[in-house]
C-alpha positions in Angstrom: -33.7 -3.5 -38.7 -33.7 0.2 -38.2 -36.6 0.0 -35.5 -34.4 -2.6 -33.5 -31.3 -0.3 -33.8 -33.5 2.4 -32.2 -34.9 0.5 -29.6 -31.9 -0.9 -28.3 -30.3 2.4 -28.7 -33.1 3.4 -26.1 -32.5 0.7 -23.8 -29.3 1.3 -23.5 -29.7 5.4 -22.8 -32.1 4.4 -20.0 -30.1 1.7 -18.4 -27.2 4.4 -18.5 -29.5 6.8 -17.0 -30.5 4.3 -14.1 -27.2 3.6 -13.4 -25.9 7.2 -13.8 -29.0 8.4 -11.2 -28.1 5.4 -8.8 -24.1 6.4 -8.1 -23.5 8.4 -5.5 -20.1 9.4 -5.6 -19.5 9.8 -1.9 -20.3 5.9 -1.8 -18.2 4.9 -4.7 -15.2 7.2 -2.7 -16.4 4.9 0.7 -16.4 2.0 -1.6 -12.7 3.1 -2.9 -11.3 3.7 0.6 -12.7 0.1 1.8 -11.1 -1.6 -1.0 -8.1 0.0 -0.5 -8.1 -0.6 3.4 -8.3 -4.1 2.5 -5.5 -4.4 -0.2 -3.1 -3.0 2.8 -4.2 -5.5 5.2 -3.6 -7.9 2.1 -0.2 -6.5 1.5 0.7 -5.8 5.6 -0.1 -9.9 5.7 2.3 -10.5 2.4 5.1 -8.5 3.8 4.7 -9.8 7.2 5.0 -13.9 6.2 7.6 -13.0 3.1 9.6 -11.1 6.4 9.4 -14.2 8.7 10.5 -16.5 5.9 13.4 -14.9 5.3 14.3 -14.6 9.1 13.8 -18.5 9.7 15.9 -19.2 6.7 18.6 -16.5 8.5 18.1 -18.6 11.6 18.4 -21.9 9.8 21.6 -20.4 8.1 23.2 -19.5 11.5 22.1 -22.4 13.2 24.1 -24.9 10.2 27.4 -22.0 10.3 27.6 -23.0 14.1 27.3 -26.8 13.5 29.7 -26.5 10.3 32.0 -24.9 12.7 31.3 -27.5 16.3 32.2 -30.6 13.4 35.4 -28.7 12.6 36.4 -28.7 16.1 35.5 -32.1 16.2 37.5 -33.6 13.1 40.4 -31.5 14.8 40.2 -33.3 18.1 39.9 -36.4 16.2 42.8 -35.8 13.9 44.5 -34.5 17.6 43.9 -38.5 18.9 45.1 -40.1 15.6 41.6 -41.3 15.0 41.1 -40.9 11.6 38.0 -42.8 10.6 36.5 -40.1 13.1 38.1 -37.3 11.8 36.5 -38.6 8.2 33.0 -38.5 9.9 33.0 -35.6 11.3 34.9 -33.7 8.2 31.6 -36.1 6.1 29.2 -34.1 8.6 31.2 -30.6 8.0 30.9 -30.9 4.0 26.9 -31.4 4.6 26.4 -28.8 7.0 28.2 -26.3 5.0 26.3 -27.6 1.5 23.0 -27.2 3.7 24.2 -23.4 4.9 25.2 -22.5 1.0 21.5 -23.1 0.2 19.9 -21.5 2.9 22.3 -18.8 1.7 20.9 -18.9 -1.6 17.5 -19.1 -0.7 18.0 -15.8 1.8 20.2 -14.4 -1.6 16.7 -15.2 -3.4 14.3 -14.0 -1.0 15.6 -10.7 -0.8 16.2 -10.3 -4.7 12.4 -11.3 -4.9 11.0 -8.5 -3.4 10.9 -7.7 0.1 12.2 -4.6 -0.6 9.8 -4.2 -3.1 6.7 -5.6 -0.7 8.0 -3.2 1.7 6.7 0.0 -1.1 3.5 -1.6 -2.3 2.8 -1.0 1.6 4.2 2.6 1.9 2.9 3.0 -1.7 -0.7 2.0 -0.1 -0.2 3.7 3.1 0.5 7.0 1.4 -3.0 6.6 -0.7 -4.6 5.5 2.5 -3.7 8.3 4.3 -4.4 10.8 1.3 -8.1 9.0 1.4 -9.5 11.0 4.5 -8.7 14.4 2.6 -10.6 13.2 -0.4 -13.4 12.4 1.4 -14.1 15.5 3.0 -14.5 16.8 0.0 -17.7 17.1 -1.5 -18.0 16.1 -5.2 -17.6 18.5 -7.6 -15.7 20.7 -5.3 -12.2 22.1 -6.2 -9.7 23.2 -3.6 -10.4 27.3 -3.4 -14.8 26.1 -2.7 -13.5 23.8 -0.3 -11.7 26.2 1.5 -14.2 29.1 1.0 -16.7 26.5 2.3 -15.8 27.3 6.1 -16.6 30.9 5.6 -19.7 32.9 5.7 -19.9 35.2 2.7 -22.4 38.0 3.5 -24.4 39.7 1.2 -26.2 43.0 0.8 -30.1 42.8 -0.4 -29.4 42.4 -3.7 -27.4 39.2 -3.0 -24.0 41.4 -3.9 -21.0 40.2 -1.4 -21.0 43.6 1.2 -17.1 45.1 1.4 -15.2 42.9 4.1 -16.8 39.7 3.3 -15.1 36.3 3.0 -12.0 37.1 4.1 -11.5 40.2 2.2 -9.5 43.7 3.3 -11.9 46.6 5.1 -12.9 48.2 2.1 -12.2 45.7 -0.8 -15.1 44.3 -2.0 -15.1 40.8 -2.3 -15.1 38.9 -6.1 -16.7 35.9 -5.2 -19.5 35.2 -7.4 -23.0 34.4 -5.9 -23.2 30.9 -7.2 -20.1 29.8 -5.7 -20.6 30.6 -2.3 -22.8 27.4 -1.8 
């Protein structure tokens, strides 16, 4: 029992190992960035078709106000000519137009309380990570902000691999602090 404890126990270390050796971080960051360029595409597409739902139901609502409103007209000219089966028609047609604009009303009342708004940042929420991506991927694993910065400069160094006064970025005459294994 022990012996098949310890072998798996080695199995396991070496396939952690393999995997450990194979990642290269700058291609899990790519990797990152790709996935995240395709969830804003995902969400650009969601926002766009949630957006022209809700203005074809705006459209449908207008569209049934103005027909609510031409059948009104129409049941008053009826009403003006003492034709009242008319009138009772047209005020039949009014009642459905405006039951049909009280839904789309409710349905544009729903879209909105849905999430549109909220839609609308998931994409600024992914644009603002898409557009800190390009910083993180100039930077090289490992690295935190003062190496990445120092990264640009030359650090000189006397024969003895000391920094010489004046180097990387320091005052004439102050000798610089940077340790040797940094500068790399």
């Amino acid at each position: 029992m022990a012996l098949l404890e310890r072998v798996s126990t080695l199995i396991r270390a070496n396939l952690n190992d393999l995997i450990d050796k194979a990642e290269d971080p700058e291609k899990m960051i790519k990797q990152v960035i790709l996935d995240m360029q395709n969830q804003l595409l995902q969400v650009k597409t969601q926002v766009a078709i949630a957006i022209a739902d809700q203005h074809l139901l705006e459209t449908k609502q207008k569209d049934n106000e103005e027909k609510t409103a031409e059948w009104m007209r129409k049941a008053e000219l009826a009403v003006g000519k003492k034709d009242d089966e008319l009138a009772r028609a047209a005020l039949h047609r009014v009642e459905s137009y405006r039951e049909l604009t009280g839904n789309f009303t409710e349905q544009v009342a729903d879209q909105k309380a849905q999430g549109i708004d909220r839609q609308r940042v998931e994409d600024r929420s992914v644009r603002s990570h898409e557009a800190q991506s390009p910083a993180k991927r100039r930077c090289r694993p490992g690295e935190d902000g003062a190496r990445r910065r120092r990264r640009g400069r030359p650090l000189l160094r006397d024969g003895e691999g000391r920094p010489r006064r004046g180097a990387a970025g320091g005052a004439e005459g102050e000798e610089s602090v940077v340790p040797s294994a940094l500068s790399s």
